[in-house]
LOLOZA-123120 format. One record per residue (C-alpha): residue number from 1; residue in one letter; z, x, y. Coordinates in steps of 0.1 Angstrom, whole numbers, plus 2048, in hexadecimal, padded with zeros to 3 digits. Each point is the difference from the previous one (the first is absolute). Layout:
N
<pt><n>NUM</n><res>A</res><z>Z</z><x>X</x><y>Y</y></pt>
...
end
This chain:
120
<pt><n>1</n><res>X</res><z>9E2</z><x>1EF</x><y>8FA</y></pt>
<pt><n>2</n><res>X</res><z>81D</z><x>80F</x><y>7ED</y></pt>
<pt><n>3</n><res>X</res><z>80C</z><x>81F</x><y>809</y></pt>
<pt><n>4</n><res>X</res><z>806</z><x>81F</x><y>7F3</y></pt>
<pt><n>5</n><res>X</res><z>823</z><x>811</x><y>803</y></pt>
<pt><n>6</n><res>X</res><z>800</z><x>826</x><y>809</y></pt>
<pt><n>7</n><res>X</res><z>81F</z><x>817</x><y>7FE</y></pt>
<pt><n>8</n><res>X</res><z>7FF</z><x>81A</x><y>816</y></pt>
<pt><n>9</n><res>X</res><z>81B</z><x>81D</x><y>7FE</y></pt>
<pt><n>10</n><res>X</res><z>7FE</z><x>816</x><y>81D</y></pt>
<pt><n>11</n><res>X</res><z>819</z><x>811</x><y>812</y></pt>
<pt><n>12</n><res>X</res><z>7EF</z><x>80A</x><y>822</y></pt>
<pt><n>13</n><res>X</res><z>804</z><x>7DD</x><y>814</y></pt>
<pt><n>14</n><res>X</res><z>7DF</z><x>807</x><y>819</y></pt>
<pt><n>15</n><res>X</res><z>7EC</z><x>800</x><y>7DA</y></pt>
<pt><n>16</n><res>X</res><z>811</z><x>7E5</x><y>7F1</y></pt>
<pt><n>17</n><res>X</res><z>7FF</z><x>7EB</x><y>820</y></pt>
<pt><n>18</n><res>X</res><z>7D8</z><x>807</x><y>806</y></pt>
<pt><n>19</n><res>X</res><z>7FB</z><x>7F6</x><y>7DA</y></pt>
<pt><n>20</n><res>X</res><z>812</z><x>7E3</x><y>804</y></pt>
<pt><n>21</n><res>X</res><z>7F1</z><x>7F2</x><y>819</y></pt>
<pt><n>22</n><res>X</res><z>7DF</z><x>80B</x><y>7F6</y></pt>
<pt><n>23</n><res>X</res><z>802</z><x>7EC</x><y>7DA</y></pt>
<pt><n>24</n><res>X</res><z>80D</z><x>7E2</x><y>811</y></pt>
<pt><n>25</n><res>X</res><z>7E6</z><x>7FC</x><y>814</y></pt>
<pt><n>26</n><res>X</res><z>7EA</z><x>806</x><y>7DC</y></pt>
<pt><n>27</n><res>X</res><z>813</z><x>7E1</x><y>7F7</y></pt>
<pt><n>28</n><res>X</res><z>818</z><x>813</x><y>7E9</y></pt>
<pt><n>29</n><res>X</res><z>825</z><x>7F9</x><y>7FA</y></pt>
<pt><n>30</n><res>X</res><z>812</z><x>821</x><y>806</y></pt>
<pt><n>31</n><res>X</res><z>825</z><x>80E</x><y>7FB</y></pt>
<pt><n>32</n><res>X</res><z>804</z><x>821</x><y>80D</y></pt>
<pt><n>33</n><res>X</res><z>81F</z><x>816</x><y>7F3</y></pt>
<pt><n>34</n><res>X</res><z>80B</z><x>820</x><y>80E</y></pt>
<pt><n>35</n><res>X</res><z>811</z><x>812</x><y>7E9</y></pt>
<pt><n>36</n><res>X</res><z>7FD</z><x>7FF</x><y>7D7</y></pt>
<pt><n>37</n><res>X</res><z>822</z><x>7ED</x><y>7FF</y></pt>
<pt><n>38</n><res>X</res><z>7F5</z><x>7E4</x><y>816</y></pt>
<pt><n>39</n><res>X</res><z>7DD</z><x>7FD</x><y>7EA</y></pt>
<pt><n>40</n><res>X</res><z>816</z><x>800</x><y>7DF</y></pt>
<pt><n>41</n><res>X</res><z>816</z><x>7E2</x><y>80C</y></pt>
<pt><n>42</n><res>X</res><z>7DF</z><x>7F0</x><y>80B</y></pt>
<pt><n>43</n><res>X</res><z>7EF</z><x>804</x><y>7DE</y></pt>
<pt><n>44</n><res>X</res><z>81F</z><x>7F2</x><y>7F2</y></pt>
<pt><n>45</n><res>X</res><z>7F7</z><x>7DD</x><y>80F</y></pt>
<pt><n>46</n><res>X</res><z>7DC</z><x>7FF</x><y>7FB</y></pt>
<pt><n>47</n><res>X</res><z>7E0</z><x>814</x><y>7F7</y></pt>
<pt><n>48</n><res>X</res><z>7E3</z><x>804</x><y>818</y></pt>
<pt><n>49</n><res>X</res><z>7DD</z><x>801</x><y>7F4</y></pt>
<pt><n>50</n><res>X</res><z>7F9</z><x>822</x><y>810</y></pt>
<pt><n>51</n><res>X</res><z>81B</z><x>81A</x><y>80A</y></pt>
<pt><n>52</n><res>X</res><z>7F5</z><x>81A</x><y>81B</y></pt>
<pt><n>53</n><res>X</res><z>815</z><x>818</x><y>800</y></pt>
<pt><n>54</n><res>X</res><z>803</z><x>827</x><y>813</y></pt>
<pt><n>55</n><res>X</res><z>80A</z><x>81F</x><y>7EC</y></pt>
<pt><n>56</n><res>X</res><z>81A</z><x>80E</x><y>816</y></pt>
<pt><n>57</n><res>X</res><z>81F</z><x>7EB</x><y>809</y></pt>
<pt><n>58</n><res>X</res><z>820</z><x>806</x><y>80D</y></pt>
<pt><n>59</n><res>X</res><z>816</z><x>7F6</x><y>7E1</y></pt>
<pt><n>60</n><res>X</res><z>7E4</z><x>806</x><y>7E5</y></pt>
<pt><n>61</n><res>X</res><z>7DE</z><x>807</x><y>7F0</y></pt>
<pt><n>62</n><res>X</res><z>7E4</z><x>7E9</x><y>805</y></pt>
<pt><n>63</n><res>X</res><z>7F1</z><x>80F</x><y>7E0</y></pt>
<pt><n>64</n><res>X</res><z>823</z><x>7F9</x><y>7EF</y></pt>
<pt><n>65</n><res>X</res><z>7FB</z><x>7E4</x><y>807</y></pt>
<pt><n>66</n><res>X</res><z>7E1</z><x>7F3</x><y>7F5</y></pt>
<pt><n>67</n><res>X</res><z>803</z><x>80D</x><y>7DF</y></pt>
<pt><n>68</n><res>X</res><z>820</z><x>7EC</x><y>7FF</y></pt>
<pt><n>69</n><res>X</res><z>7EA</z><x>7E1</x><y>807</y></pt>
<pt><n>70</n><res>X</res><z>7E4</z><x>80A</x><y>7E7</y></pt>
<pt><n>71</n><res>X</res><z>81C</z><x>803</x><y>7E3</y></pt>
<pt><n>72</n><res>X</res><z>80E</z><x>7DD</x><y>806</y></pt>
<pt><n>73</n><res>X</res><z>7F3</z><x>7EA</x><y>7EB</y></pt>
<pt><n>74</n><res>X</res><z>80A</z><x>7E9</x><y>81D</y></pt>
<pt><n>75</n><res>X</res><z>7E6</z><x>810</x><y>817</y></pt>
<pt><n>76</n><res>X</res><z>7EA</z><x>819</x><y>7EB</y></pt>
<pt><n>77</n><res>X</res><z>7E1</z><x>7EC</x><y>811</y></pt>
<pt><n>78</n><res>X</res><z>806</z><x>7F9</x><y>823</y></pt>
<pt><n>79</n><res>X</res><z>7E8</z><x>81B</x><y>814</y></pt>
<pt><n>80</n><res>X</res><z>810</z><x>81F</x><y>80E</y></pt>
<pt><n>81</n><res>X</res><z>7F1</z><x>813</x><y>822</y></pt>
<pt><n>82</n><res>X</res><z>814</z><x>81B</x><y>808</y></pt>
<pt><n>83</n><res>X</res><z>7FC</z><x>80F</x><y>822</y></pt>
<pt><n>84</n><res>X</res><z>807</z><x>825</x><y>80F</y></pt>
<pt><n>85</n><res>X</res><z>7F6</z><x>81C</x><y>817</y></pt>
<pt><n>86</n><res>X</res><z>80D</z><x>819</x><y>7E8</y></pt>
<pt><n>87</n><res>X</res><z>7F1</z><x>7FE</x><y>7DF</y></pt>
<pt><n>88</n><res>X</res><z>7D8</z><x>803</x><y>7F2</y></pt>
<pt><n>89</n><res>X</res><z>7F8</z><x>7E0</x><y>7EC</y></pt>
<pt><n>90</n><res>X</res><z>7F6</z><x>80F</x><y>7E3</y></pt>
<pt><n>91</n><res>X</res><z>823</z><x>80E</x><y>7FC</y></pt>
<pt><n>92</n><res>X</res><z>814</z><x>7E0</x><y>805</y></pt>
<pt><n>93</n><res>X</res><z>7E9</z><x>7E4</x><y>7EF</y></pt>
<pt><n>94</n><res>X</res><z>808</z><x>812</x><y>7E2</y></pt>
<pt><n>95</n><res>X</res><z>823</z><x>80C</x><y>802</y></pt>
<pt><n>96</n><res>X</res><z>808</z><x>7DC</x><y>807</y></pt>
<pt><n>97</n><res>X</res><z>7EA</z><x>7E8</x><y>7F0</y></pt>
<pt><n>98</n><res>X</res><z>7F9</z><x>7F1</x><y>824</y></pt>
<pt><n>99</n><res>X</res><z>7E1</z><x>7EA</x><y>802</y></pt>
<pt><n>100</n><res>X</res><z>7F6</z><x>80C</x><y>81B</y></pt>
<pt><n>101</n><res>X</res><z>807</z><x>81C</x><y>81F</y></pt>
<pt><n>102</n><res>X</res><z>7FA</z><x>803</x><y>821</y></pt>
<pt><n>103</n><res>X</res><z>805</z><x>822</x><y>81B</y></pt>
<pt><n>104</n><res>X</res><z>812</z><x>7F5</x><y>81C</y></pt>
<pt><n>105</n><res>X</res><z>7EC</z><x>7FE</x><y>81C</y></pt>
<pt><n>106</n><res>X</res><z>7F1</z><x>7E8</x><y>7F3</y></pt>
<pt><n>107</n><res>X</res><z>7E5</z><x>7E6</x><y>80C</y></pt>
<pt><n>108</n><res>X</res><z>80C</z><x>7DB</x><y>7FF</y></pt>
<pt><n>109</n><res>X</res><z>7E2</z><x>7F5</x><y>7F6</y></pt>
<pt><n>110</n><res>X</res><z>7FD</z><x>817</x><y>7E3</y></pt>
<pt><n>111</n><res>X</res><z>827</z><x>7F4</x><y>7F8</y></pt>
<pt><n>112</n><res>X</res><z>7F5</z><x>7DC</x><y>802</y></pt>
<pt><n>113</n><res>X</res><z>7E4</z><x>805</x><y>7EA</y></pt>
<pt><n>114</n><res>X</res><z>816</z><x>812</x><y>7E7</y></pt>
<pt><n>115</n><res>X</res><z>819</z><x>7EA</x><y>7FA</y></pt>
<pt><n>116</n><res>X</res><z>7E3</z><x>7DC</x><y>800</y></pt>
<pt><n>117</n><res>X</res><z>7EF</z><x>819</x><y>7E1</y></pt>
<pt><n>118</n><res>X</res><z>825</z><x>7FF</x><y>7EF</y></pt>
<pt><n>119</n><res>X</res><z>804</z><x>7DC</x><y>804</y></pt>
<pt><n>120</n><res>X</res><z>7DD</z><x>7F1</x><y>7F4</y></pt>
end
């Protein structure tokens, strides 16, 4: 089975860590990034096939940056779930051409199912 690589950025390390974990054990490959700066010098290597990515982050804007993904001609079609506790989904699908969004709490298996809908 090949698998599919997820890019996570997310700056609290409990998250990151329990979504780690959890899409390994999905059989995904994932690379987790704290801060926007770490994600940009990992997108600078290689390209996922689904970026996951929270709206709030130390050094940035999540939503900043997925619409700096969905203007790269590079990138424009990789899927795009942003995450947050802080902002209705309405709001930030549009405002950032996001694929799709999720409020934080979320359910894992409601993530899970999310991001296997982006990637069929």
């Amino acid at each position: 089975m090949n698998k599919s690589d997820i890019y996570i950025l997310e700056d609290n390390e409990d998250i990151g860590y329990v979504l780690t974990y959890f899409l390994q054990d999905e059989g995904y490959n994932v690379s987790l990034f704290p801060t926007v700066a770490d994600f940009n010098t990992g997108c600078e290597k290689s390209h996922p096939d689904l970026f996951l990515i929270d709206v709030m982050l130390p050094d940035g804007n999540g939503i900043n940056v997925c619409t700096c993904i969905k203007t790269d001609i590079r990138t424009e079609e990789i899927p795009v779930i942003l995450m947050s506790a802080h902002a209705p989904a309405e709001v930030m699908s549009k405002e950032s051409c996001a694929n799709a969004f999720l409020n934080k709490p979320f359910d894992l298996q409601v993530l899970l199912g999310t991001i296997k809908e982006h990637l069929s």
